[in-house]
Each structure stands twice: as C-alpha cells, then as structure tokens.
C-alpha positions in Angstrom: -41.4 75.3 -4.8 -43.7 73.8 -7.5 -41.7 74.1 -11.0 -45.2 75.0 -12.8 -44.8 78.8 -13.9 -47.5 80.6 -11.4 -47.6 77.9 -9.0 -46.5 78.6 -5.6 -47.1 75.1 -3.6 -44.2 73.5 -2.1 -42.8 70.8 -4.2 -43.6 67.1 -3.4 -42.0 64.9 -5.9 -40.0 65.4 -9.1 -40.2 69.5 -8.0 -43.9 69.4 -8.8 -46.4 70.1 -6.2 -48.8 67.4 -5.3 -52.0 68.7 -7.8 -49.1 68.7 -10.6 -47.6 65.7 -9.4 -50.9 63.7 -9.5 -52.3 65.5 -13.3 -48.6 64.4 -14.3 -48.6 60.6 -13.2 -52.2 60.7 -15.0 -51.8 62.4 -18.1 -48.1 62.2 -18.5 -48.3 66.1 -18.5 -48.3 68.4 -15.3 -49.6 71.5 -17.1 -53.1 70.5 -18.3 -55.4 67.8 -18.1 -55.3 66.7 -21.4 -57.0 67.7 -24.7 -60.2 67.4 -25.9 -59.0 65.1 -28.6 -57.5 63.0 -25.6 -61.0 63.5 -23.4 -63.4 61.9 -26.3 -60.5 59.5 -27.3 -60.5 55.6 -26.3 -57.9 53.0 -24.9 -54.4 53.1 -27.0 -54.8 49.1 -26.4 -55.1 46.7 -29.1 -59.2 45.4 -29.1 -59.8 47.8 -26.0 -62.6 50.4 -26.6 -63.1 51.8 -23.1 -63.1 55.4 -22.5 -59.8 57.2 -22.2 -59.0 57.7 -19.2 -54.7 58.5 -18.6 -51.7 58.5 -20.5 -53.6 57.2 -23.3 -55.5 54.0 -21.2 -58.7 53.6 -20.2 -59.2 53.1 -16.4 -58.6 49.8 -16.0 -55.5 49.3 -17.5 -54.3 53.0 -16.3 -54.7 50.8 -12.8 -52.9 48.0 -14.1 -49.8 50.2 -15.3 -49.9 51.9 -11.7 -49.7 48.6 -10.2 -47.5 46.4 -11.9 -45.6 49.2 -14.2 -47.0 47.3 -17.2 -50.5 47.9 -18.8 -50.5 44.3 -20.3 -49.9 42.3 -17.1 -51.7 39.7 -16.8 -52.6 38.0 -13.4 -51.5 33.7 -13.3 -53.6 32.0 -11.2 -52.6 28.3 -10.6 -55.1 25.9 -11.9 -57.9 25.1 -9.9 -56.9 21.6 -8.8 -53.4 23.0 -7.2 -54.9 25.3 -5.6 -57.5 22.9 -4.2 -55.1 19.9 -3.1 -53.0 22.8 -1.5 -55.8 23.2 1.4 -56.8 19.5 2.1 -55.6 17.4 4.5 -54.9 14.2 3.2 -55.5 11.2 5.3 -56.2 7.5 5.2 -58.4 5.9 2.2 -61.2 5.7 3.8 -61.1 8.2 6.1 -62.5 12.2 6.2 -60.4 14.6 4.3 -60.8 17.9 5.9 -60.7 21.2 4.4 -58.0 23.8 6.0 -58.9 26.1 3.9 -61.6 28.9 4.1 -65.2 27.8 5.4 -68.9 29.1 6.1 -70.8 29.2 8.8 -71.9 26.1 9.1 -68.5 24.4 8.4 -68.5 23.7 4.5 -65.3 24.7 3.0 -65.2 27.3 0.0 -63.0 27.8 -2.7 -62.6 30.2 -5.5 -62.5 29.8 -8.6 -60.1 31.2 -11.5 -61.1 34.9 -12.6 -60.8 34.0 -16.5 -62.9 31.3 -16.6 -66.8 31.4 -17.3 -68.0 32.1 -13.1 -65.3 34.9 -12.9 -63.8 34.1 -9.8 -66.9 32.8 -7.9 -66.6 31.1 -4.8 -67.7 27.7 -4.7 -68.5 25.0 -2.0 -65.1 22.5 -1.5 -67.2 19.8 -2.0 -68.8 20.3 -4.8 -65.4 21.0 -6.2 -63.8 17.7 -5.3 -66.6 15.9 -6.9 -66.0 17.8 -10.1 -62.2 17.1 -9.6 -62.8 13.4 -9.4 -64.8 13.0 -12.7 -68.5 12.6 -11.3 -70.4 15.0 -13.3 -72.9 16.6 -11.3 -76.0 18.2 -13.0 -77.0 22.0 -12.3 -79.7 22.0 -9.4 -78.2 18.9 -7.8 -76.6 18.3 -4.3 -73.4 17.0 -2.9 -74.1 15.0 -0.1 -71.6 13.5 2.4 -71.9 10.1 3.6 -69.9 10.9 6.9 -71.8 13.9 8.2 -68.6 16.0 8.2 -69.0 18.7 6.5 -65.5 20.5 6.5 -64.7 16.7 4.9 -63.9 16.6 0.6 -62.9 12.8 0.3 -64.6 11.9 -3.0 -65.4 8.4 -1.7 -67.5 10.3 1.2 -69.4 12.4 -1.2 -72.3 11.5 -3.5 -74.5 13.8 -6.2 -78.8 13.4 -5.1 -81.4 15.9 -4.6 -82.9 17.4 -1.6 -85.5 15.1 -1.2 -82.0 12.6 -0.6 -81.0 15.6 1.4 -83.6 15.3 4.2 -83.8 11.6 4.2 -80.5 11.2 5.2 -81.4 13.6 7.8 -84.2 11.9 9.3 -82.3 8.5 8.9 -79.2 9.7 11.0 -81.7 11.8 13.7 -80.6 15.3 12.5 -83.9 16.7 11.7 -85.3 18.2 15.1 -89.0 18.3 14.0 -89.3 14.4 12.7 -87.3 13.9 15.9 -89.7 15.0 18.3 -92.2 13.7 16.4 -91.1 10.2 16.5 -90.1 10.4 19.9 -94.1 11.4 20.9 -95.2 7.9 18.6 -92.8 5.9 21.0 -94.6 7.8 23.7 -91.4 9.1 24.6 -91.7 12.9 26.6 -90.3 15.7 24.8 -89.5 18.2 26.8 -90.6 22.0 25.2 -87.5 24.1 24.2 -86.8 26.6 27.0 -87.9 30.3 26.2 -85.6 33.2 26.2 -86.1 35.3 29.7 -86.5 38.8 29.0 -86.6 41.6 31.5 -88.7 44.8 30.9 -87.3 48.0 32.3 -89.8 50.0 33.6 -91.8 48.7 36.7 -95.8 47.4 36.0 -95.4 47.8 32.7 -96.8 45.2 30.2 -93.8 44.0 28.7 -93.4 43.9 24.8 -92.6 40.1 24.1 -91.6 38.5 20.4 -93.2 35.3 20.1 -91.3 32.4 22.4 -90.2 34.9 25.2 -91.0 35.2 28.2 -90.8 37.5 31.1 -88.4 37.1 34.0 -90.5 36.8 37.7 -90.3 40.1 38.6 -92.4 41.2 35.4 -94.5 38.4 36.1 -95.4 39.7 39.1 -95.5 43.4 37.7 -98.0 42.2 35.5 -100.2 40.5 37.4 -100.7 42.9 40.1 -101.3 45.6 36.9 -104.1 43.0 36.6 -105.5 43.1 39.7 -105.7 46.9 39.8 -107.8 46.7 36.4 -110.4 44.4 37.6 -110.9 46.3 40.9 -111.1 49.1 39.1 -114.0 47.9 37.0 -115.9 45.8 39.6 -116.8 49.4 41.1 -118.1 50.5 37.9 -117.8 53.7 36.0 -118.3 55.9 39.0 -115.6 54.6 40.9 -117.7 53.7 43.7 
C-alpha cells in the first residue's frame, strides 16, 4: 500500500502509489503539489526566467533533468561539415557525388542544420550546402543549379549559383521543359501526339458521369451516355404532349 497517511492505492514505486509517485518525481514532494510561493515562482537556473514548473525548473529544463539526469546538459552536435561529408559518396574529380543521405521527392538531398545556430535546426537542400562548404557565397533569393542534371549529386565542380530565369534555360537547352518541347517539335512540323486522358468509370448505369477536366469516360459510359441522348431528343421531337 501507498505510504501517504489516508491513501489506500497499491504501491508502485519507492512505496508510493502512482498519483504520489508522479507529484513526487515533479515536485520532489509526494504530499502536495507545491506552494503558492513555488506556483508564482520562476526557474532556479541562472538567466532563466520561465515559469516554475518542478523541483524548482521551468518545463524545459524539468524535461532535460528527466532525460539526461542533469538540468544543464547540453546537446553536441558535430559541426555541420562532418556531418555533411559523412553522407556523400565520394567519387572521381569530375564525376557526380551523390548524396546517401535523406532526400525529397524529387531526388534533392536535405540536410539539417545545427539547433544553436541562427536557422535552429532547419533543413536545408545538400546542395546548397556544399556550395556554402566550398566558399562560393551565394546571395539570399539565388539558386543552385547542377551542371549534370543529377540532382541527388553535391560535387561543387557540378554546381553553380544563377537565378531562375538560368533555371529554365538550362531546361529548355537540355529538353526538360515539356511545354517548349512540344512547342518546338510542332515548328519542325514534327506530330505530337496529345497526352492520353485518365479513363474513368461511372457506377450507376445511363448516368451522366461527373468528369474533372482531362478525363474521360470508359466505353461503356460512352455508350450510356449517348443512348441517354437519344431518349432526350425523341422525347422532345414529340413535343410537350408527348405525342
């Protein structure tokens, strides 16, 4: 049983029932949760004015104490460029460097940065970081463009600082911009062939389908639809009587 006089819970740890057990590791006394004084006080810390919050800490270094057993700890993150080195695949001089580490979507590696410094632990693209690691300053608002059209690759001599007008040049020169594409192909006189549209099926038989813009309706629809067609204009060829 509890060891609080009056309590009758079944002891968890340190003969105190959990309710104790919990108001002791918080306010260092099982009994009570602490005194006014102690409610309105702040962090014990040195140049920490949060609100008190256990055992004379504010919340967040409470949570530090519970977690490391010292309210001072402080996290040591390895500098920026260890950690970056540490997830790229070094090759030839000249050749793609790619990223093992995390990535987006669409390929480009990320990376975060420390929490103490001024983007507090921000992710950032690889890229971008490598440029940055090899001296080239790059100016806020500006791209990093790759010269191999890799885009897990952070080999410095592969990367370059432009703009996004750069941007879409270099995807127009190298044929990766599907609207100039089809456009030039039609000057050449070249046949583009239209993108095929999603098929959808409705579900309930001669029934105009609902359709978002480039679907279209699978045969059997069709032919729901059109014979829902016929029945409207036979309808109104004999007029409002019906005759």
């Amino acid at each position: 049983m509890c060891k609080v006089a009056g309590c009758e819970r079944l002891a968890r740890a340190r003969e105190l029932c959990a309710p104790h057990y919990k108001r002791w590791r918080r306010h260092g006394d099982p009994s009570g949760g602490g005194t006014a004084r102690q409610r309105d006080a702040v962090c014990s810390i040195a140049d920490c004015d949060r609100k008190h919050y256990g055992r004379g800490w504010c919340a967040f270094h409470y949570k530090r104490w519970k977690a490391t057993g010292n309210p001072l700890h402080e996290h040591s993150y390895p500098p920026l460029a260890e950690r970056f080195w540490a997830k790229v695949d070094v090759r030839g001089a000249n050749d793609c460097w790619p990223w093992t580490g995390s990535r987006d979507t669409a390929g480009y590696g990320r990376i975060a940065r420390s929490r103490s410094d001024e983007t507090g632990g921000r992710q950032e693209l690889a890229h971008r970081v490598s440029l940055e690691l090899a001296g080239v300053e790059i100016t806020p608002g500006q791209y990093v463009l790759h010269s191999c059209d890799n885009p897990p690759c952070v080999n410095p001599r592969h990367l370059r600082p432009g703009n996004q007008l750069d941007n879409m040049q270099d995807a127009i020169e190298r044929g990766r911009h599907p609207r100039v594409n089809v456009r030039l192909a039609r000057e050449r006189g070249e046949y583009v062939a239209p993108p095929p549209k999603p098929v959808v099926c409705g579900t309930v038989p001669g029934y105009k389908a609902h359709l978002r813009d480039g679907e279209t309706p699978c045969a059997p629809c069709r032919a729901a639809n059109a014979a829902r067609a016929r029945t409207g204009r036979a309808r109104r060829s004999k007029g409002p009587s019906g005759v």
